[in-house]
Structures are given as C-alpha cells and as structure tokens.
FITOR-130182 format. One record per residue: z, x, y of N, C-alpha, C, O in turn; residue in one letter. Coordinates in pm, 1 decimal, always signed. Layout:
Z; X; Y; Z; X; Y; Z; X; Y; Z; X; Y; A
...
//
This chain:
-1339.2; -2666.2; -1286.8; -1202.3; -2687.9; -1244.7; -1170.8; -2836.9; -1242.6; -1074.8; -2884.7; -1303.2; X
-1263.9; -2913.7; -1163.3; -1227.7; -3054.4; -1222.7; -1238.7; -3130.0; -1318.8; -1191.8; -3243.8; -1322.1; X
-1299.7; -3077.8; -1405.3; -1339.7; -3118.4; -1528.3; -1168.1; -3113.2; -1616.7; -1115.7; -3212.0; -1668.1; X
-1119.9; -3000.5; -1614.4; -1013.6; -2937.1; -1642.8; -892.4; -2986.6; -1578.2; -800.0; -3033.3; -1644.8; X
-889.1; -2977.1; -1434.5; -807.8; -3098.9; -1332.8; -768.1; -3243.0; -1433.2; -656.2; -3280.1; -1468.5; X
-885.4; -3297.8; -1459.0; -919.7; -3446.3; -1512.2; -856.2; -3432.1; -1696.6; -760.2; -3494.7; -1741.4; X
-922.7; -3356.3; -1755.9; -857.0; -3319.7; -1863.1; -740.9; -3316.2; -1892.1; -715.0; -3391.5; -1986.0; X
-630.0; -3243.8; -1840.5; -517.7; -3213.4; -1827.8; -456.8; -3264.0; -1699.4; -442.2; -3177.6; -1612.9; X
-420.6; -3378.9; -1671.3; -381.1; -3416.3; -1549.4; -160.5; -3353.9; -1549.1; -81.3; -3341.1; -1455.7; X
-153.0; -3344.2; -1623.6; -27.1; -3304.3; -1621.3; +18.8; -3148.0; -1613.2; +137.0; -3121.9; -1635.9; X
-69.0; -3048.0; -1582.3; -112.1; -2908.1; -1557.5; -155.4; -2899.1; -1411.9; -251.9; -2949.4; -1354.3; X
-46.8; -2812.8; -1364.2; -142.6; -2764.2; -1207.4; -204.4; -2696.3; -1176.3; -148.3; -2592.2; -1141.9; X
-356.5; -2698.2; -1163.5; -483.7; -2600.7; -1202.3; -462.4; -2571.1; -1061.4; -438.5; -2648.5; -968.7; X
-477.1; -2430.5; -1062.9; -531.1; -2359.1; -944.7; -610.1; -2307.2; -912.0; -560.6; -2196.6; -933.9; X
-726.3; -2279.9; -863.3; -852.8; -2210.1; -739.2; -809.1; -2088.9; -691.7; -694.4; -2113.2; -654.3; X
-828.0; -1992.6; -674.3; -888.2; -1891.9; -621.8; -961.8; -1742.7; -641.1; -982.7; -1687.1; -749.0; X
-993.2; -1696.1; -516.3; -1147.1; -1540.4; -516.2; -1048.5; -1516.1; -448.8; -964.6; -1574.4; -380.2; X
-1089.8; -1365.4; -499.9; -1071.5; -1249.7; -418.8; -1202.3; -1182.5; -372.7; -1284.3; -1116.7; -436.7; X
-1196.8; -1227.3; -210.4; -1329.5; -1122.5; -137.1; -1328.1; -966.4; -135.0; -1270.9; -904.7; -45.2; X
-1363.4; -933.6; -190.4; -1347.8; -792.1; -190.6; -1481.0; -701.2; -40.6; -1600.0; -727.9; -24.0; X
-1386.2; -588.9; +45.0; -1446.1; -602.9; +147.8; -1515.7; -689.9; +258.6; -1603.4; -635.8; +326.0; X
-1486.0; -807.7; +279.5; -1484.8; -945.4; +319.0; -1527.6; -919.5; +475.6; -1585.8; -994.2; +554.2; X
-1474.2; -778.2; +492.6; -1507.9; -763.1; +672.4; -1638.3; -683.6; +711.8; -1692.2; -672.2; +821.9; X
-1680.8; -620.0; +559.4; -1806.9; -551.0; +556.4; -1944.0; -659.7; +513.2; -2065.0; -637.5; +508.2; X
-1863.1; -783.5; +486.1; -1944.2; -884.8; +380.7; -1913.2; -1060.2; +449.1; -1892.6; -1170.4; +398.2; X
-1925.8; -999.9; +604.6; -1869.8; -1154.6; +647.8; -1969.7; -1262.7; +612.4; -1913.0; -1366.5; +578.4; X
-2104.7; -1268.7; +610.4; -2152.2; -1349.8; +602.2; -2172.5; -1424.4; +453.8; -2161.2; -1545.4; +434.5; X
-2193.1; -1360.3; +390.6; -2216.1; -1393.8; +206.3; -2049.4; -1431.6; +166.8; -2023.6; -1510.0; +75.4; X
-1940.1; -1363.2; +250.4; -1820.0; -1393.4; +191.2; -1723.3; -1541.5; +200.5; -1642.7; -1599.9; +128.0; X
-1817.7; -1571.0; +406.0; -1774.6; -1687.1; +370.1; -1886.7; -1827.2; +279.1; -1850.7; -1940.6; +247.5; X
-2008.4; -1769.1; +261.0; -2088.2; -1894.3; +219.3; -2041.4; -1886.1; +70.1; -2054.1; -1991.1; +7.1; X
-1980.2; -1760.0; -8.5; -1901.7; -1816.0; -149.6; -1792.5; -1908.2; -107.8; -1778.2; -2024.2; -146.5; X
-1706.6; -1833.9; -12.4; -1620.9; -1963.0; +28.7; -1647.9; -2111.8; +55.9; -1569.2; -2197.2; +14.9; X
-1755.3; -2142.4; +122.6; -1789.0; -2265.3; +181.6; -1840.2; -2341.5; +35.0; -1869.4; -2461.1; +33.6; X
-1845.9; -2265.4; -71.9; -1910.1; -2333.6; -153.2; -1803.8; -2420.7; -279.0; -1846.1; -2468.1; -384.4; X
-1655.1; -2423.3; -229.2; -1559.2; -2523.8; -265.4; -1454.9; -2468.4; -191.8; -1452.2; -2378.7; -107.6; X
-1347.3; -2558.7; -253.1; -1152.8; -2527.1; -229.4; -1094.1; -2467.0; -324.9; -1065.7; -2487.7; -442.9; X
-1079.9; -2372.8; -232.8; -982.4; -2248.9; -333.0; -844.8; -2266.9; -215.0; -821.8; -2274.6; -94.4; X
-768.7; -2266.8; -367.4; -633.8; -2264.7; -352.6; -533.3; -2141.6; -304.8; -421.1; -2147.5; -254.5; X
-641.5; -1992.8; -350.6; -543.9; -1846.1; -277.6; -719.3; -1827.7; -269.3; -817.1; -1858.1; -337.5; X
-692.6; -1766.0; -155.2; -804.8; -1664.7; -114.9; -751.7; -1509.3; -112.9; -683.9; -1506.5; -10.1; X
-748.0; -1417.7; -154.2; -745.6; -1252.7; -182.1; -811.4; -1201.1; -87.8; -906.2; -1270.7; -51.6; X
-797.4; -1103.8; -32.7; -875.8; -954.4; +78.3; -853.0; -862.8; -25.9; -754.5; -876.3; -98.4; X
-949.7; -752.3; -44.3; -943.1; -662.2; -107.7; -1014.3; -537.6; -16.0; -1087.4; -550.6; +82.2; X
-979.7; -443.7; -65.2; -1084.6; -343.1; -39.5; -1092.3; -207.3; -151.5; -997.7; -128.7; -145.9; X
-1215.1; -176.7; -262.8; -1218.2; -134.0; -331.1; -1303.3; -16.8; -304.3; -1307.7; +72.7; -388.7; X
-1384.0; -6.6; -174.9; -1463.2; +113.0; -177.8; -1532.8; +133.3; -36.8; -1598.6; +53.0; +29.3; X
-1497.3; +268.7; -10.0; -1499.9; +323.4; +135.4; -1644.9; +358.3; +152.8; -1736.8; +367.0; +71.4; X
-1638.1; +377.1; +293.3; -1788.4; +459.7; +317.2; -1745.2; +617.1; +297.0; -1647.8; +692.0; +290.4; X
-1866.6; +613.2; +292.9; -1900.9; +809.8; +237.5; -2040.5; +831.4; +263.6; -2128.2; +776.4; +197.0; X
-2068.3; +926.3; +378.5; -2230.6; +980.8; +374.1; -2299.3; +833.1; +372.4; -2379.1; +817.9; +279.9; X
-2285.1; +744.2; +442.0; -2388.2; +645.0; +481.0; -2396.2; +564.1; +325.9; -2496.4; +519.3; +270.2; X
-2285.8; +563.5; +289.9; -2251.8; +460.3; +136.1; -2153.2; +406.8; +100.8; -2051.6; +476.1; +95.9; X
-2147.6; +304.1; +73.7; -1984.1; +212.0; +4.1; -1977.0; +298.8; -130.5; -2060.7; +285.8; -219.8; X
-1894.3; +367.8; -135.5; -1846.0; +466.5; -255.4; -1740.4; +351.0; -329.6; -1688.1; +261.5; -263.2; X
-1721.6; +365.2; -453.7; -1603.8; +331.7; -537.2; -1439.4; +435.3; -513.3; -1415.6; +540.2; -573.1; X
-1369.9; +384.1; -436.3; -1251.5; +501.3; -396.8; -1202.5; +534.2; -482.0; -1142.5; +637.0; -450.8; X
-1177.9; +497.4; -641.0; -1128.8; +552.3; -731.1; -1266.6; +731.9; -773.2; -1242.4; +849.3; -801.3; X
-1383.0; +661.0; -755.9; -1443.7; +791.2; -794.7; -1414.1; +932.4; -663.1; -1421.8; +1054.6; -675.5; X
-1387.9; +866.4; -572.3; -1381.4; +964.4; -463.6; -1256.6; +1056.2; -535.2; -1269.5; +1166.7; -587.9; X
-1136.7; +979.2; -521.2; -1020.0; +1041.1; -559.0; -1110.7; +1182.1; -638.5; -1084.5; +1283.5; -573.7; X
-1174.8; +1203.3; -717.9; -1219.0; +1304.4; -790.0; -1287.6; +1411.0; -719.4; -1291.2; +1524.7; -766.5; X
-1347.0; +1378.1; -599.3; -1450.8; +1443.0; -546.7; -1421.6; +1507.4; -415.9; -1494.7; +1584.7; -354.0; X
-1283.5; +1456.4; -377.9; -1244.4; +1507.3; -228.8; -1092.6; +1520.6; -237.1; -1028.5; +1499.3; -340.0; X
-1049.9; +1551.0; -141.0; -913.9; +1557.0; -158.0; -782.1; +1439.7; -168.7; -698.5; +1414.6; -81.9; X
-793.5; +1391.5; -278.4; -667.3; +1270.3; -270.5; -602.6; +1277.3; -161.2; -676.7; +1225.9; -77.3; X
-503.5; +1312.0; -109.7; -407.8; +1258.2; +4.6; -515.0; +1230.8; +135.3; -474.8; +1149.9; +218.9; X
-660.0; +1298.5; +159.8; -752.5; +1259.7; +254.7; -818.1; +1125.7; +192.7; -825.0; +1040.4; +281.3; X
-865.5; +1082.5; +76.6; -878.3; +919.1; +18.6; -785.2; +818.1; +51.5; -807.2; +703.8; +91.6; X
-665.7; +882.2; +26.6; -594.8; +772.9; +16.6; -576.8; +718.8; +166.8; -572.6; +599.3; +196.1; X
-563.9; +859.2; +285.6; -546.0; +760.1; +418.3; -688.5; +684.7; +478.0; -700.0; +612.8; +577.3; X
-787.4; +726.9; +384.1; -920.6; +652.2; +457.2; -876.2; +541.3; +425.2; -866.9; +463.9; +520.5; X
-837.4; +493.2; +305.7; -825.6; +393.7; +185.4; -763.2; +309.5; +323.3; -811.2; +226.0; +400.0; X
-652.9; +366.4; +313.5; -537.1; +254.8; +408.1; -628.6; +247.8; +539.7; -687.3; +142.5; +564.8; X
-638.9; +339.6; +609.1; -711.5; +307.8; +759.3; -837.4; +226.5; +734.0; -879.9; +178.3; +839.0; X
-923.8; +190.8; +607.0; -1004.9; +70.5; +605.8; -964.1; -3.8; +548.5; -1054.2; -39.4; +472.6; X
-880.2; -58.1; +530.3; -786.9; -201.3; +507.6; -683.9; -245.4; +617.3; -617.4; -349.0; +617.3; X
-684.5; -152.8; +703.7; -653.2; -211.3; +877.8; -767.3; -319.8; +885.3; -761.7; -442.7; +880.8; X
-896.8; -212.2; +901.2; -987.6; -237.8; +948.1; -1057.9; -426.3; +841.8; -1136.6; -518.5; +863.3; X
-971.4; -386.6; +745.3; -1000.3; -547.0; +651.5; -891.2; -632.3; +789.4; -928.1; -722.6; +864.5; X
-809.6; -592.5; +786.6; -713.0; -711.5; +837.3; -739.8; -730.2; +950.7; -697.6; -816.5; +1027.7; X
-820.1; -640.0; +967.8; -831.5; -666.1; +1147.4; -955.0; -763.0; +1188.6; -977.3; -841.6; +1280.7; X
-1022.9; -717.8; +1074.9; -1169.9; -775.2; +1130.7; -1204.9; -892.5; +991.6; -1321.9; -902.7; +954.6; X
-1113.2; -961.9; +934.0; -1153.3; -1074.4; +895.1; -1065.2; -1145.3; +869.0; -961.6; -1105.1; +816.1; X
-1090.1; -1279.6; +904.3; -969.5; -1371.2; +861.1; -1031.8; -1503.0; +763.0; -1034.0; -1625.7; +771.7; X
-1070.1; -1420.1; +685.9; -1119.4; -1487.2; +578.6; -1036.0; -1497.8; +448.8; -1063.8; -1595.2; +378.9; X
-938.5; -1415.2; +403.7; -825.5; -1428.1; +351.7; -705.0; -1446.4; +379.8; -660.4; -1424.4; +492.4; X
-620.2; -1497.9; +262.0; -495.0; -1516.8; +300.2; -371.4; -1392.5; +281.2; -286.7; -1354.8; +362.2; X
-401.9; -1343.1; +127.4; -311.9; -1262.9; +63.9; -419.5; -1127.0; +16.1; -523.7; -1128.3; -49.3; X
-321.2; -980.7; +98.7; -355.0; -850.9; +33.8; -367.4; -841.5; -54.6; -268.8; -888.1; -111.7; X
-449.2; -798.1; -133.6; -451.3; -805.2; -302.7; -427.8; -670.1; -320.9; -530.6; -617.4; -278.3; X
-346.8; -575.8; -362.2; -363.7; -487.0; -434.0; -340.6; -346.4; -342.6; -375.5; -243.3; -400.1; X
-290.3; -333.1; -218.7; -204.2; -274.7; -120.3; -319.0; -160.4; -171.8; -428.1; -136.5; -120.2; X
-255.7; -97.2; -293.2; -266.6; +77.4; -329.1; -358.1; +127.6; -395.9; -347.5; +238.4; -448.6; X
-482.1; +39.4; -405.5; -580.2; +17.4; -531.7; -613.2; +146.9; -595.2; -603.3; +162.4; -716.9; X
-654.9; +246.7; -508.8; -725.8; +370.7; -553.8; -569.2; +433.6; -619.8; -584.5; +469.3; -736.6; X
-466.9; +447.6; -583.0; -359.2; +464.5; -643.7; -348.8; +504.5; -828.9; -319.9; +599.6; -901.6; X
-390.4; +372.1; -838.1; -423.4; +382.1; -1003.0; -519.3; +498.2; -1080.6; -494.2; +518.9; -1199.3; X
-603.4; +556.7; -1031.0; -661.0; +581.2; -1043.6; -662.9; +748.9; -982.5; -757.0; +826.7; -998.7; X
-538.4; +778.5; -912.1; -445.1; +926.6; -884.3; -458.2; +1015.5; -975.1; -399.5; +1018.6; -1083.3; X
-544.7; +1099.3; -928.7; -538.6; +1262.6; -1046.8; -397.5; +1322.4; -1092.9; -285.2; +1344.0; -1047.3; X
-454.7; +1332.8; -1184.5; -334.9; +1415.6; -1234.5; -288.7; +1540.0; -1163.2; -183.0; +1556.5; -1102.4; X
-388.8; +1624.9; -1182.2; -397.5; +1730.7; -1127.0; -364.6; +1784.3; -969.7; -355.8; +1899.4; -927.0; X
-348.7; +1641.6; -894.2; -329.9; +1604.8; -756.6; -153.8; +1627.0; -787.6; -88.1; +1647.3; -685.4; X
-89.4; +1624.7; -897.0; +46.9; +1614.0; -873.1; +84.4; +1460.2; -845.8; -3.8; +1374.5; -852.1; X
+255.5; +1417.9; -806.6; +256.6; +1288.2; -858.6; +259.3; +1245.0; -742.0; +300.0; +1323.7; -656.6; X
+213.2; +1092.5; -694.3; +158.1; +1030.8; -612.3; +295.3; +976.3; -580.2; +371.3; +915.6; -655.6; X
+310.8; +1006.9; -463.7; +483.6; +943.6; -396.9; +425.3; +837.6; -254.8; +354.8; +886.9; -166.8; X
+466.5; +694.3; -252.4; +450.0; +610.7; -193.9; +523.8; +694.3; -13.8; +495.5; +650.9; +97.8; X
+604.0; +799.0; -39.0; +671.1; +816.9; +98.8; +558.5; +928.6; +195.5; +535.9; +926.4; +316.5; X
+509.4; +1010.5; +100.6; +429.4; +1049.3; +135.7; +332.3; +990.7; +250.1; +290.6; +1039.6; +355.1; X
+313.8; +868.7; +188.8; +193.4; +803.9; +326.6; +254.3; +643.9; +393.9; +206.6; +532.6; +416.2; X
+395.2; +717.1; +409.0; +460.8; +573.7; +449.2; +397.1; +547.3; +612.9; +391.1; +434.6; +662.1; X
+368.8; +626.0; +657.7; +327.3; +615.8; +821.9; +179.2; +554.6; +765.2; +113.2; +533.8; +867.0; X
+133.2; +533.1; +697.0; -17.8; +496.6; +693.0; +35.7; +323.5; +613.3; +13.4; +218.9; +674.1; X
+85.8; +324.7; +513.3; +115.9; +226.0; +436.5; +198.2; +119.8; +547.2; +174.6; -0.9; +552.8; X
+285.8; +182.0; +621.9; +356.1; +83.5; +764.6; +234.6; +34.8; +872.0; +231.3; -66.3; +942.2; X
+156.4; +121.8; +861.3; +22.6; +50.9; +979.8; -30.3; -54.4; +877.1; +21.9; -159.4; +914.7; X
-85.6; -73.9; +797.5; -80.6; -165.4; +694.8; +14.3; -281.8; +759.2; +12.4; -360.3; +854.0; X
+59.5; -262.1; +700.6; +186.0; -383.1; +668.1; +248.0; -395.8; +810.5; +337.5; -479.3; +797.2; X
+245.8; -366.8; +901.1; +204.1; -406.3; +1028.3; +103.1; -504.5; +1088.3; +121.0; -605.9; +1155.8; X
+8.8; -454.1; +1050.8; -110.9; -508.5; +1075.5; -129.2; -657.0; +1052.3; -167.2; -746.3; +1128.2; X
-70.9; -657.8; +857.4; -105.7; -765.5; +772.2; -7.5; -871.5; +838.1; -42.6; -986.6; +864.2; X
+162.2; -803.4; +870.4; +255.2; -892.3; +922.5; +216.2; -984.8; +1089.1; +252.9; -1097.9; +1120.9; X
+114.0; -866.1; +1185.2; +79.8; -929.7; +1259.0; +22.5; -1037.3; +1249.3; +37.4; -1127.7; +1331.6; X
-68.4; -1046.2; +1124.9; -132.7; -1151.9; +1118.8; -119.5; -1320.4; +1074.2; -170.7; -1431.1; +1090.9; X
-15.1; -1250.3; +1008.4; +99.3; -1343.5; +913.1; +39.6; -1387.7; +818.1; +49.2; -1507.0; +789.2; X
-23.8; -1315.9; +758.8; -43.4; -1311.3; +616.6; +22.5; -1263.5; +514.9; +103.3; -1185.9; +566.1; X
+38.8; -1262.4; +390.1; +83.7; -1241.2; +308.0; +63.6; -1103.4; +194.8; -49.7; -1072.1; +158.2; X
+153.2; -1048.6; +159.5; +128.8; -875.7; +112.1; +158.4; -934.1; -93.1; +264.9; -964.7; -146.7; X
+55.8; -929.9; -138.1; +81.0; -906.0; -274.2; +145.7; -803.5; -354.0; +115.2; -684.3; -349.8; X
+251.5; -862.8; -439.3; +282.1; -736.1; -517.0; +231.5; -753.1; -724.3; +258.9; -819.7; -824.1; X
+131.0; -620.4; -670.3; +35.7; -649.2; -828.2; +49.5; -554.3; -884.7; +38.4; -433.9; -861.6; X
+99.6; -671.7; -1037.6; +122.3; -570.0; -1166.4; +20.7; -458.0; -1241.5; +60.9; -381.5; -1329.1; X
-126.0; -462.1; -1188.9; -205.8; -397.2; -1285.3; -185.0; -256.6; -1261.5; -191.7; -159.6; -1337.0; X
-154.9; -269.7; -1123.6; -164.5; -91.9; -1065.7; -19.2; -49.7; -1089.3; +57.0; -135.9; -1133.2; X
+37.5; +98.9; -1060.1; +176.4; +121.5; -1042.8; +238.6; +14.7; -992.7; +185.0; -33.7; -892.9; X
+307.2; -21.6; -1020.4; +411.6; -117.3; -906.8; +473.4; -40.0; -805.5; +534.7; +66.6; -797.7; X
+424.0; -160.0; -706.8; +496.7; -112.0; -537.5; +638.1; -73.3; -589.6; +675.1; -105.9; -702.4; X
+705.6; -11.6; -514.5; +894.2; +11.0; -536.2; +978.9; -59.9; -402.4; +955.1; -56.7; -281.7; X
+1072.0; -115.1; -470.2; +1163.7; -198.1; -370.8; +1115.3; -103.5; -210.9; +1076.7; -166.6; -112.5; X
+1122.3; -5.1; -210.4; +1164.8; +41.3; -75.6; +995.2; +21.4; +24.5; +994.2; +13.8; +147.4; X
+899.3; +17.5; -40.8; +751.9; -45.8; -9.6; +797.3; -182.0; +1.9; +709.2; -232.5; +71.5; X
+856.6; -245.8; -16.5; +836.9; -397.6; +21.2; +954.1; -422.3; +110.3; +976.0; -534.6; +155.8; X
+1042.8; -301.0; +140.5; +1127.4; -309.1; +225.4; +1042.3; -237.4; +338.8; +1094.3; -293.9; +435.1; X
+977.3; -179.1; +377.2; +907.7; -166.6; +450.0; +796.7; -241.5; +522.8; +735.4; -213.1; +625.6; X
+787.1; -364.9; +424.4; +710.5; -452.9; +433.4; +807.3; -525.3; +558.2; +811.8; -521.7; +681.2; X
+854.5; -568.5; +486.2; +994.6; -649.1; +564.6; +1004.8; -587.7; +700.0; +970.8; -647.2; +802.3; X
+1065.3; -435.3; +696.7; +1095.7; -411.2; +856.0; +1009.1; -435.6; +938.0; +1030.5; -463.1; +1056.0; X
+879.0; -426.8; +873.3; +748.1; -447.5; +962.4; +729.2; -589.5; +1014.2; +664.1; -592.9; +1118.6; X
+769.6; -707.8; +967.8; +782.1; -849.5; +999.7; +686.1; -895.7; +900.9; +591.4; -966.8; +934.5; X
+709.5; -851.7; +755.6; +631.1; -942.2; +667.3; +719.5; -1016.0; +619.7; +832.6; -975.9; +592.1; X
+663.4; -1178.7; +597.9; +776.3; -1283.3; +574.7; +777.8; -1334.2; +403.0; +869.7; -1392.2; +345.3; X
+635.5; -1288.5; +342.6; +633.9; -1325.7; +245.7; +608.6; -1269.1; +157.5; +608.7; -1150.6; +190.9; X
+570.0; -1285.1; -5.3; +561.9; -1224.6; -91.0; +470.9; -1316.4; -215.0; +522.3; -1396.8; -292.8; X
+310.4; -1276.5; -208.1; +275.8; -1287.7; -347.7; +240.2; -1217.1; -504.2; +190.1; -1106.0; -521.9; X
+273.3; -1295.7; -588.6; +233.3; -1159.8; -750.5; +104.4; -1197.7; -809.4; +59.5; -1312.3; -811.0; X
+54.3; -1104.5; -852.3; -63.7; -1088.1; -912.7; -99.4; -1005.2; -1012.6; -78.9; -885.1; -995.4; X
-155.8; -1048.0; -1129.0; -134.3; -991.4; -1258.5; -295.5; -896.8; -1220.2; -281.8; -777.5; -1247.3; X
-400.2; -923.1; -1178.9; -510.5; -841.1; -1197.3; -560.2; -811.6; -1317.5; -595.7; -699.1; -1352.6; X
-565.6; -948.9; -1408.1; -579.7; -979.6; -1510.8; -668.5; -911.5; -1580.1; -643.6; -809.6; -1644.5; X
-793.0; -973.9; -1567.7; -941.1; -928.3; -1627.4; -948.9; -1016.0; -1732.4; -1036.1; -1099.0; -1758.1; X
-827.2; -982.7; -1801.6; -805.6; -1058.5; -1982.9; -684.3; -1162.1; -1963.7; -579.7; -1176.9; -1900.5; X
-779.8; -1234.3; -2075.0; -648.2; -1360.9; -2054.5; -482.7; -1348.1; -2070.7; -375.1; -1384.1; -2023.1; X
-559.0; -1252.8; -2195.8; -349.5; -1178.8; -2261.9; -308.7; -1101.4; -2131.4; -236.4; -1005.1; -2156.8; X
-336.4; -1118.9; -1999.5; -292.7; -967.8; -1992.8; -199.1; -1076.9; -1837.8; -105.0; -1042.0; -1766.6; X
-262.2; -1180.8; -1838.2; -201.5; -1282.0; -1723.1; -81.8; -1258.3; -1695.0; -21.8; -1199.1; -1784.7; X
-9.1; -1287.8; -1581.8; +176.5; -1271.1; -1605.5; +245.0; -1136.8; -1629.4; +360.4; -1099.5; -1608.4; X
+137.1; -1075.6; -1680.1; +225.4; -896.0; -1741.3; +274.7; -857.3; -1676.6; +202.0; -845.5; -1578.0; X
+397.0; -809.7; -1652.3; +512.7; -741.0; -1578.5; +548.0; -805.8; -1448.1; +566.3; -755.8; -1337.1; X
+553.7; -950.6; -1497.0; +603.7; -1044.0; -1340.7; +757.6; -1016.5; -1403.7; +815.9; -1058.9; -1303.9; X
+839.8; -987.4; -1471.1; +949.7; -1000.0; -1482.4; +1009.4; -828.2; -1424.6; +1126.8; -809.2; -1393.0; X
+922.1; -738.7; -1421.4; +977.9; -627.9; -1384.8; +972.7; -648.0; -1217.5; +1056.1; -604.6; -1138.0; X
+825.4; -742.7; -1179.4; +816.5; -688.0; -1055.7; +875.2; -815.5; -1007.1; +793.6; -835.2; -917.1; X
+942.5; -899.6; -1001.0; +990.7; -1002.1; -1016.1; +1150.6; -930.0; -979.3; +1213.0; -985.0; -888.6; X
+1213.1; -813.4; -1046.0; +1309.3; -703.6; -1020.5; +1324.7; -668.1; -928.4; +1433.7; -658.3; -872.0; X
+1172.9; -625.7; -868.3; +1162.2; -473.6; -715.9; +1176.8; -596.0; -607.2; +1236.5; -589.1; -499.8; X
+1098.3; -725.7; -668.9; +1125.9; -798.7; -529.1; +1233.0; -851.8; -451.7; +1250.7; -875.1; -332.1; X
+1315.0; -866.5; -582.0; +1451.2; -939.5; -577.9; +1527.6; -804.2; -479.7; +1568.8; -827.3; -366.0; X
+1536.5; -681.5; -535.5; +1603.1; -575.0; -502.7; +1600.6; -575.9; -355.4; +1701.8; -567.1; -285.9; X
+1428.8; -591.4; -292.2; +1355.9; -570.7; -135.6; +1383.9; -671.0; -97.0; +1318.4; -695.0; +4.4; X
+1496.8; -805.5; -141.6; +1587.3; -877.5; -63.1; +1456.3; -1045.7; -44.2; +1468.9; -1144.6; +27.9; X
+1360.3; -1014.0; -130.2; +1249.7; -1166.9; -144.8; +1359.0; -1259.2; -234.2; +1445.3; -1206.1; -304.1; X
+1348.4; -1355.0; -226.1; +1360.6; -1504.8; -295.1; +1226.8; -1527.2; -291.5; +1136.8; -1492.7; -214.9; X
+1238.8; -1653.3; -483.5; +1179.0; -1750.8; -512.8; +1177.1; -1833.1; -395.9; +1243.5; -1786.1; -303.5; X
+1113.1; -1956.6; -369.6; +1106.1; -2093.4; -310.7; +1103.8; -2170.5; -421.7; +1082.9; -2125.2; -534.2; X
+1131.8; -2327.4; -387.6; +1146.2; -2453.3; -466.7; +994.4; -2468.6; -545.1; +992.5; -2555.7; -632.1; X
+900.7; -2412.9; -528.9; +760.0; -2432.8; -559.9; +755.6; -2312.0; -672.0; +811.1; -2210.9; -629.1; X
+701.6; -2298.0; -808.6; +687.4; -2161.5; -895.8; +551.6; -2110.9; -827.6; +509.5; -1999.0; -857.2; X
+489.1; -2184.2; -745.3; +390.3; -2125.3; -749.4; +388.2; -2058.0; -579.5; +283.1; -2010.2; -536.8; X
+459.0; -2059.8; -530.7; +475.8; -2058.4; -383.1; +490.7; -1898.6; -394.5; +499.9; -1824.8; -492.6; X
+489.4; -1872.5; -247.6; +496.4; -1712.2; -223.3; +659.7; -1723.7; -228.1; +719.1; -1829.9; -209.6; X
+728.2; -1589.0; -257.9; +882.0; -1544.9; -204.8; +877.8; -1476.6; -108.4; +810.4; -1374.0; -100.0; X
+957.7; -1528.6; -10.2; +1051.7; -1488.5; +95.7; +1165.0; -1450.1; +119.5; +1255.5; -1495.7; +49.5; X
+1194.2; -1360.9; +218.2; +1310.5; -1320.9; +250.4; +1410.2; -1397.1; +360.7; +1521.5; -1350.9; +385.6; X
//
C-alpha cells in the first residue's frame, strides 16, 4: 500500500479487512488488526454454530429449514454487534440470503423484518454503520428505511468484489434504493451517506 501510496501520489489509496466473525475470533482478529492502518474495518458473519461447529450458513440453508437459518443468521450478528467492537461497518446485512433455495419459495425481506429491526437496532445503538452490498440481492429502499427508523445515521456500499472487473458493480442501482430510503452523498466520494 505504500509502495503504491508513493507511486501514485495523486490517487487516494485506501486500507481495509473485513473480520469475519470477529466476536468468535477476538483475539487473532485484533492482532491482524494491530498489524497496520486500515482505513474501513468490516464485521461480518458468514457461519453459525451447528452441533458443536462453525457451519457455512449458506450450506445450512440446504439442510434445515431456511426461515429457521435465516433467524439464527440475524440473532448471531446481534451477538457480532454486541460482543465486538472491533469493526466499523456491517458488511453484508443478509449474507446467507444469496444463497436462498429455490425450492424455499421467494425470500421476502418483510418476512423477518422483526429480526432484521433487532439488527439494525443493535448496529444503530452502537453507531456504527449498516452497508449496502451489491454482490448479494440488494437491500430494498424500505430495509434501509428501517434502518433509519431504528436510528441508523449512515450508509456504506460495497461491491464484494472478489474480481477486479466486478469492483463498483451496481453502485448506480444501489446508489437508487439509497437515494429513495432518503440517504445523501457527503462532500467526500468516499465518505458514508447520510440522511
């Protein structure tokens, strides 16, 4: 990064990880941290316990009953916000989402709005920041209006890249839902939006 910093001094390089499970992983999560300056730090949570194991929640979705995944999903990402403050910004609200059977029928955000509001409760208590990321479904205006009633003040995007081409993809749609859920830009491109 500084190499690159120094290289390109007219480019604003940015820093950051996403800890994934960070509250199951306090100790190793902050010594990656301690080991420079990152510019966004991410919370994630990608995989629940099951039978005395960190399962992958997308494989669960297959193996148990979706609408019972999905509220573990959310009730251990309380349990992220609650028990670490090692990040700044939610990464990825709905993760196992993506990854919704078919066969489950279609996955409606209202459905688990009482679980998705403890969330975003939680995150607003903390005053942290709720990402809205393009890789998965996109949140819908009325999820980030919920965000809002709950006392969330801000708003970051996240492509969930992997691939370089894939950076930025659908910041202009979701760039739409945010505008709609009543967020503004700030004077900074790189800054969170607020309402």
């Amino acid at each position: 990064m500084a190499e690159c910093r120094e290289l390109f001094p007219e480019l604003r390089i940015w820093s950051g990880v996403e800890a994934g499970e960070p509250h199951l992983f306090a100790g190793s999560a902050a010594a990656v941290l301690g080991q420079g300056q990152f510019d966004r730090v991410l919370g994630s949570v990608h995989a629940l316990p099951s039978h005395g194991r960190l399962v992958y929640s997308g494989w669960l979705l297959d193996r148990e009953p979706p609408d019972e995944v999905m509220r573990q999903y959310f009730a251990e990402v309380v349990r992220m916000i609650e028990g670490s403050g090692l990040f700044e910004v939610l990464a990825h609200l709905d993760f196992p989402r993506r990854y919704w059977p078919g066969w489950a029928g279609v996955y409606t955000e209202a459905a688990f709005e009482e679980e998705y509001r403890a969330v975003l409760r939680a995150l607003a208590a903390s005053g942290r920041v709720l990402e809205l990321n393009t890789a998965s479904p996109l949140a819908s205006a009325s999820l980030l209006r919920w965000w809002a009633e709950e006392g969330g003040a801000a708003l970051s995007f996240g492509s969930d890249a992997h691939l370089p081409w894939r950076v930025g993809a659908r910041f202009r749609e979701a760039s739409a839902i945010a505008s709609a859920a009543g967020f503004r830009p700030g004077p900074d491109p790189l800054g969170f939006w607020r309402r």
